[in-house]
C-alpha positions in Angstrom: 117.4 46.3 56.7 114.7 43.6 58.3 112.3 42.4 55.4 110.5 40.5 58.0 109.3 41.7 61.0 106.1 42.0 62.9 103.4 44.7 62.7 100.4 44.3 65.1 101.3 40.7 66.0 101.7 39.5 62.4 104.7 38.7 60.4 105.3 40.8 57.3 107.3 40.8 54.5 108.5 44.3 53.4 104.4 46.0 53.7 102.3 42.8 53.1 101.1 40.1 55.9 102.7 36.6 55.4 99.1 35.7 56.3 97.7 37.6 53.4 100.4 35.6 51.4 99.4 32.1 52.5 95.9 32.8 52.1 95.8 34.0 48.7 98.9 31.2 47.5 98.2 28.4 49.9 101.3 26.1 51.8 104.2 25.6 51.4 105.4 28.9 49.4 108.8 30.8 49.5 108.5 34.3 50.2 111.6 37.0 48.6 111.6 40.6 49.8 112.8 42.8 46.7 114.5 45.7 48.7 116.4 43.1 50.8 118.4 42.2 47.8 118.3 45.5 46.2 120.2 46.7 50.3 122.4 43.8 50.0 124.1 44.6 46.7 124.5 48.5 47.2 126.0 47.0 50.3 129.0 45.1 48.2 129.1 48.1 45.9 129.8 50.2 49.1 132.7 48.2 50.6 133.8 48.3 47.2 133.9 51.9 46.1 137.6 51.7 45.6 138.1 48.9 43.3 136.9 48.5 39.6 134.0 45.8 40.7 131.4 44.0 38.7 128.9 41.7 41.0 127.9 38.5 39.1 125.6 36.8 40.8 125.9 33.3 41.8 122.6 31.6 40.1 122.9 28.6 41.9 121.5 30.6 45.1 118.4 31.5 43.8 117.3 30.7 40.2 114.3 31.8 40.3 113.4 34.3 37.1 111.8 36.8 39.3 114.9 37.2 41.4 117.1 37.3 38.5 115.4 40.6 36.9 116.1 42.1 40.1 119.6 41.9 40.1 120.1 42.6 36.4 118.0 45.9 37.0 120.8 46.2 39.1 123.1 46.1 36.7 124.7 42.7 37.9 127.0 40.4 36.0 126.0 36.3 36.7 127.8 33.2 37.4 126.6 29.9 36.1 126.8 26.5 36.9 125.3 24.9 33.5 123.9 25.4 30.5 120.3 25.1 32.2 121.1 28.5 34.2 122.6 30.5 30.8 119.1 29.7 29.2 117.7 31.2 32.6 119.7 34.0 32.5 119.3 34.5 28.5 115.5 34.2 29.3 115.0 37.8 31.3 117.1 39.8 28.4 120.9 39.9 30.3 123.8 40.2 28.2 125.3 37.3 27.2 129.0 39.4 28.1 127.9 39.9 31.4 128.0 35.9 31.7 131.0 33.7 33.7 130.6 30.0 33.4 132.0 28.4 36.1 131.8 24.3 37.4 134.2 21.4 37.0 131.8 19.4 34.3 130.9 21.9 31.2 129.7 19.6 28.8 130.1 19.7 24.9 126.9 20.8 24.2 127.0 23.7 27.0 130.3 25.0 26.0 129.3 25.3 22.5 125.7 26.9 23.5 128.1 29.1 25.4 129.9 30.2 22.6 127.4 30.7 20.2 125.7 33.2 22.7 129.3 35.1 23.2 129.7 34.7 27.5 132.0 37.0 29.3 134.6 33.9 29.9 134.6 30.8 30.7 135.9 30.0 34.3 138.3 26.8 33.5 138.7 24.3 35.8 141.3 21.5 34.2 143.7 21.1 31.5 141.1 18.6 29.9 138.5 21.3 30.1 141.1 23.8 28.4 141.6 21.3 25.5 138.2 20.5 25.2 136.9 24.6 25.0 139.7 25.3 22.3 138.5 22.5 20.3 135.1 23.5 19.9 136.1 27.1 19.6 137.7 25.8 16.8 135.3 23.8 15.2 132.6 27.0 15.3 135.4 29.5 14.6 134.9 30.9 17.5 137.7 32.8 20.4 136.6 31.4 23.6 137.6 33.9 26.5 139.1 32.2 29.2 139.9 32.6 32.7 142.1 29.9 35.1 140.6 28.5 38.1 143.2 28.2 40.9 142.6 26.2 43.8 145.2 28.0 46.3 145.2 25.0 48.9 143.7 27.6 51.5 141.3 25.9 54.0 138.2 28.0 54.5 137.5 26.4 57.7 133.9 25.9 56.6 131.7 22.9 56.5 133.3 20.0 54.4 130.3 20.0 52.0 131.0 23.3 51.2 134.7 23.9 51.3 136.3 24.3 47.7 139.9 25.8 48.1 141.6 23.3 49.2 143.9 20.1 47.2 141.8 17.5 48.0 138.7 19.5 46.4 137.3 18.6 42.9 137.7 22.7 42.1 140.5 24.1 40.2 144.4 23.8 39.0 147.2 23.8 41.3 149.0 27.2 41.6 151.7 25.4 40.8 150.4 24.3 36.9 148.9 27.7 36.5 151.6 29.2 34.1 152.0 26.1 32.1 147.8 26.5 31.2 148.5 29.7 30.4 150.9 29.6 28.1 149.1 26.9 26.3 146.4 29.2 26.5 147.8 32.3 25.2 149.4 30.9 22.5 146.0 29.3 21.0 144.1 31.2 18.4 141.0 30.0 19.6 141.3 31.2 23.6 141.7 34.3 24.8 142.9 34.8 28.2 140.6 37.4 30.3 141.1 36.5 33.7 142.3 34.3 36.8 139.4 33.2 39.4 139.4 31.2 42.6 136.0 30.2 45.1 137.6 28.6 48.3 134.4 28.4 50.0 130.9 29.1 51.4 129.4 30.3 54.4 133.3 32.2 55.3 132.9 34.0 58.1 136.7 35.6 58.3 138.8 38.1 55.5 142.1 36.3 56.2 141.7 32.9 54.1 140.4 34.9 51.1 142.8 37.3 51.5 145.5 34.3 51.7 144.1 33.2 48.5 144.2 36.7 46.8 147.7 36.8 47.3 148.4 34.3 45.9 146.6 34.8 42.5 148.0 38.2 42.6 151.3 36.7 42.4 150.8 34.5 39.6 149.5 37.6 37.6 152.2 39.4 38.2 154.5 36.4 36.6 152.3 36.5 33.6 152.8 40.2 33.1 156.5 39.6 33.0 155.8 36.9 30.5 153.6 39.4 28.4 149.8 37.7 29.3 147.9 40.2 30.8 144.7 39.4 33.0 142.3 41.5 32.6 140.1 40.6 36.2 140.9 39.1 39.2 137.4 36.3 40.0 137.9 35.9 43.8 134.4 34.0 43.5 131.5 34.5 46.6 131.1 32.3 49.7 130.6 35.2 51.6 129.0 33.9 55.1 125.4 35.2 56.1 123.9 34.5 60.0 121.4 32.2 60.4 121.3 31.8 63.6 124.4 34.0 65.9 126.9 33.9 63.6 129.0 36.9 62.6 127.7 38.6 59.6 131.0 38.5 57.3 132.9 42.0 57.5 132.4 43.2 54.2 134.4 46.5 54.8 137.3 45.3 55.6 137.3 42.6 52.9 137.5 45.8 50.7 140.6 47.2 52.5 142.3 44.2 52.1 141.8 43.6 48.2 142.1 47.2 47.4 145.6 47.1 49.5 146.3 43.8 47.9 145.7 45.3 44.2 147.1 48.0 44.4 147.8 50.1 41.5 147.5 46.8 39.2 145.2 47.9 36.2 142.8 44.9 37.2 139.1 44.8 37.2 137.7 42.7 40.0 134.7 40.1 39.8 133.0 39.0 43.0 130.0 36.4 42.9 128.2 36.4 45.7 124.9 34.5 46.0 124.1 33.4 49.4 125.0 36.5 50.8 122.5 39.0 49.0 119.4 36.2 49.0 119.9 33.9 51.8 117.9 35.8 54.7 116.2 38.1 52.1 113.5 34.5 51.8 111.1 32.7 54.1 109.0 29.5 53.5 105.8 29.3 54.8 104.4 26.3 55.9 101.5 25.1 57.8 100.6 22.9 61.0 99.1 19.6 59.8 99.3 17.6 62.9 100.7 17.7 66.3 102.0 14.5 68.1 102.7 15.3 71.8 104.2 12.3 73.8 103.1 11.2 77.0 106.4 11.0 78.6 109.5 13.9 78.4 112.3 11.6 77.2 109.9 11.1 73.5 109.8 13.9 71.0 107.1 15.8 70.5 106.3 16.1 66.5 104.8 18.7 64.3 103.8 17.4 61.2 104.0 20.8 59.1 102.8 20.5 55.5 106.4 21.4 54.2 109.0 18.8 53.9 112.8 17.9 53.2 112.2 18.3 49.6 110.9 21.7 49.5 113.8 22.5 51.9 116.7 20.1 51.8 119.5 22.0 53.5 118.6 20.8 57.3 118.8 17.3 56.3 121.8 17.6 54.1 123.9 20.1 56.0 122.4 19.3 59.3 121.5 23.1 58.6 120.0 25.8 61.1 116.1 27.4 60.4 114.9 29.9 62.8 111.2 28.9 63.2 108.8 31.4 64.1 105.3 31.1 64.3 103.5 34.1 61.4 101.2 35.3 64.1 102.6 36.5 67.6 101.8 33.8 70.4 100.6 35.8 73.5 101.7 33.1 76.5 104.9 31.7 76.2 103.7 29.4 79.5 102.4 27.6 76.5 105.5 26.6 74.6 106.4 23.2 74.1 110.2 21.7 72.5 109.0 20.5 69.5 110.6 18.8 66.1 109.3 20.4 62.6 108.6 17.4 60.8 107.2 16.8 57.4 104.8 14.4 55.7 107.5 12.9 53.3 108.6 9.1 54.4 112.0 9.7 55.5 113.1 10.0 59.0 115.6 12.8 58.0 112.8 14.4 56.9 112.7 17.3 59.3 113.0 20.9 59.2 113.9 22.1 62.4 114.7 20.0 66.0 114.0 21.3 69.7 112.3 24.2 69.1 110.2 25.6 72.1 106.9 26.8 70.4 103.5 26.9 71.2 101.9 25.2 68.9 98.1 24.7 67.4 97.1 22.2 64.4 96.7 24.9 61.3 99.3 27.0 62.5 101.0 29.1 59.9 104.9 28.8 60.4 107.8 31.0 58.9 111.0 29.3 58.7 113.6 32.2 58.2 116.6 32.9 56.3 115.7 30.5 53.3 116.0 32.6 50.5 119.4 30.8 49.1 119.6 27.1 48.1 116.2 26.4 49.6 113.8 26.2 45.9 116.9 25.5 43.7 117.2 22.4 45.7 113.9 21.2 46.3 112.7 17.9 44.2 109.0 15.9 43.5 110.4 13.2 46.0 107.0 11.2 46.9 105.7 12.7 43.7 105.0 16.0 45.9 104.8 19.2 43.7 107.2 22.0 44.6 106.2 25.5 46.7 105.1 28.5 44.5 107.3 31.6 44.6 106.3 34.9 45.5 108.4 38.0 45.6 107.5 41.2 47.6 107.9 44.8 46.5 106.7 47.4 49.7 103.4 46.5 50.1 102.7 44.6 46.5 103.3 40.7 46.0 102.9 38.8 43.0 103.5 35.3 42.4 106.9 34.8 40.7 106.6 31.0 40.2 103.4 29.1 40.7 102.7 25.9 42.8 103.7 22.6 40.6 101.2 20.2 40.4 100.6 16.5 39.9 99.6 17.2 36.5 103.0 19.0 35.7 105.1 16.1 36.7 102.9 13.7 34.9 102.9 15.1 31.6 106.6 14.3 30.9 105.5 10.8 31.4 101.8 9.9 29.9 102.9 10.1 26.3 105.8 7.6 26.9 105.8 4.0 26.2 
C-alpha cells in the first residue's frame, strides 16, 4: 500500500491533500497515514500465521500518542526504552502485561514504577541489572518476570550506529554467561523467568544473521529445559530493514519459514518488536521554501533554505541518512530542475536535510521529505530555542492533529518561575 501518492498533481496522504494539511497546520509538520500502519502489521501477522506471535511495538520509533492507539487497537504488545515511554503507553489505556522493558540503563525509580504497574517482563541486560531488579522486587514484595538478553556476537552488517549483536556492543550477556544468570534467576523468589530475547540490529536487510542468532538462543533454551527452567517466549527483537531509497524491502516471508523451522514443535510463544518497519515510510514532514541561494558558478552549491531543520529531523545529519525529497505539488518542466542542498535555518553546517537533489525550485515551495515516519519526531529537540513540528495523523480522507506545534511559550514556562 502507497499512503502517499499524487492525485491531479498534488501529493496526498491516504484521501487528504498535503496542501490542505500545511495550510490548515502550517510548517514544518509530520504527516502519519493510519492504514499504512494498520497494512504493515497484518503484514507481520501474515508471515507469521504459523507461529504463536505477539507484535510489541518498538516505542522508540514513533512515540507519538496518536500512533500508539493505533497499534493497541490492533491488539499490539510494546517495547520500551524508559520509564518516560511506560507512562506513554499507560496513558492511552494498554495493559500493563502487554509491556517488555528493554535498554541497558533501567534506573531505580523505573524498575520500581515498572513493578508497581505489573509489565509483561523485564528484558535484562547485565548481571548488575539482575541484582538490582530482585532487590527491589524484594523490597515491594513483588515477582519481577524476567527475560535474558543475549548478545549472540552475530554481525548484522548494518551501520555501526545501529548495530547491537555483536561483543563489542553495550547490549546484552554473552551466550556463554547465559545459564549461570539463569540459575541465579530461577532460584530467586523474587524473579520469575519468562523468556530469552536478543536485537542484533536495525535497518537488516537479510534472514540469515537473525536466523544465526535464533539458533543460537534456541539452543540455550533447550539446555535450560534439561535443567528444568522453562522459557516461556523467544524475543528475537525488531530491526527489521525498510527502503528508503532502493534498498530491498526485508523478506518478511521467509523470515517466517526460517523461525517456524527453527522452533519447531518447542511449546514457545514468539515476541517480535518491530518499529521502524511498520512506521518508517507510513510518515512525511512537510516543510516549506524560505529562501533559495543559487551560485553563480557550477563548482558552489546551490542552497534551499527550507523552514525545517536538523532538529526537527536529525537522522541525515547523524546517520548521514537518505530522504527522498519531492516537491507537494507536481512540477510541469523538468528543463527547470536545478541540484540543490535542503538546508535549514538552524546555525550548524550539518544542518541539512537532503544534498544534490535535482528540483525545480520556487521560494514558498511546499516540500515532502518521504519515509520519515520512524525516529524523525522522537528525535527532534528545541536546539536554537526552535519549537518542534505538530503531528497530524490521517484516516482516508479525515486528518486531525495528533500533537500540536510547540511554541516559545511551552519551552519557557519550565524556566520563568526558576531562580
Amino acid at each position: 500500500m502507497q499512503p502517499f501518492a499524487l492525485r491531479n498533481g498534488v501529493l496526498h496522504a491516504e484521501g487528504v491533500s498535503l496542501e490542505t494539511i500545511a495550510e490548515a497546520v502550517g510548517t514544518p509538520v509530520y504527516v502519519y497515514s493510519r492504514t499504512y500502519f494498520e497494512n504493515r502489521y497484518q503484514t507481520i501477522l501474515n508471515a507469521m500465521a504459523k507461529l504463536n506471535v505477539v507484535i510489541c511495538y518498538a516505542v522508540k520509533a514513533n512515540s507519538n500518542l496518536g500512533v500508539l492507539r493505533c497499534f493497541a487497537n490492533l491488539g499490539a504488545g510494546f517495547d520500551i526504552v524508559s520509564g518516560g515511554e511506560l507512562q506513554r503507553v499507560i496513558s492511552i489505556g494498554a495493559a500493563p502485561a502487554r509491556v517488555v522493558f528493554s535498554g541497558v540503563g533501567k534506573s531505580v525509580t523505573e524498575i520500581d514504577l515498572a513493578l508497581k504497574l505489573g509489565i509483561g517482563c523485564f528484558n535484562v541486560e547485565s548481571a548488575a541489572e539482575l541484582d538490582r531488579i530482585a532487590a527491589r522486587a524484594e523490597l515491594l514484595s513483588k515477582v519481577a518476570p524476567i527475560s535474558i538478553r543475549i548478545n549472540p556476537d552475530v554481525d548484522a552488517n548494518t551501520h555501526p550506529y545501529i548495530s547491537t549483536g555483536l561483543k563489542e556492543n553495550k547490549f546484552g550477556v554473552p551466550a556463554t554467561h547465559a545459564i549461570d544468570l539463569y540459575r541465579q534467576a530461577a532460584a530467586s523468589e523474587s524473579l520469575s523467568v519468562r523468556g530469552i530475547d536478543c536485537h542484533i540490529g536495525s535497518q537488516l536487510d537479510t534472514v540469515a544473521p537473525l536466523a544465526e542468532a535464533c539458533a543460537i538462543l534456541l539452543e540455550i533454551v533447550d539446555q535450560l529445559e534439561s535443567l528444568h527452567i522453562h522459557i516461556e517466549h523467544i524475543d528475537m527483537g525488531g530491526g527489521l530493514g525498510v527502503s528508503y531509497r532502493d534498498e530491498e524491502e526485508f523478506d518478511l516471508e521467509t523470515y517466517g519459514r526460517h523461525l517456524a523451522a527453527l522452533i519447531g514443535e518447542r511449546d514457545i510463544k514468539l515476541l517480535l518488536e518491530p518499529g521502524r518497519f511498520l512506521v518508517a515510510n507510513g510518515g512525511v514532514l512537510l516543510t516549506r521554501v524560505e529562501y533559495l541561494k543559487p551560485q553563480a558558478t557550477p563548482e558552489h552549491k546551490n542552497f534551499a533554505v527550507v523552514d525545517a531543520a536538523m532538529n526537527d529531523l536529525l537522522r541525515p545529519a547523524l546517520y548521514q541518512a537518505w530522504h527522498d525529497v519531492v516537491p507537494v505539488k507536481a512540477q510541469a518542466d523538468a528543463a527547470d530542475e536545478q541540484c540543490w542542498d535542503i538546508v535549514g535555518p538552524v546555525c550548524e553546517s550539518g544542518d541539512f536535510l537532503a544534498h544534490e537533489r535535482h528540483l525545480a525550485l520556487s521560494a514558498g515551495d511546499l516540500l515532502a521529505v518521504l519515509s520519515a515516519g520512524a525516529y524523525g519526531m522522537v528525535q527532534s529537540s528545541n536546539y536554537n530555542t526552535r519549537g518542534r513540528p505538530a503531528e497530524v495523523l490521517v484516516d482516508g480522507s479525515n486528518f486531525q492533529v495528533v500533537r500540536r506545534r510547540e511554541t516559545t511559550m511551552d519551552q519557557l514556562r519550565l524556566e520563568l518561575n526558576e531562580g
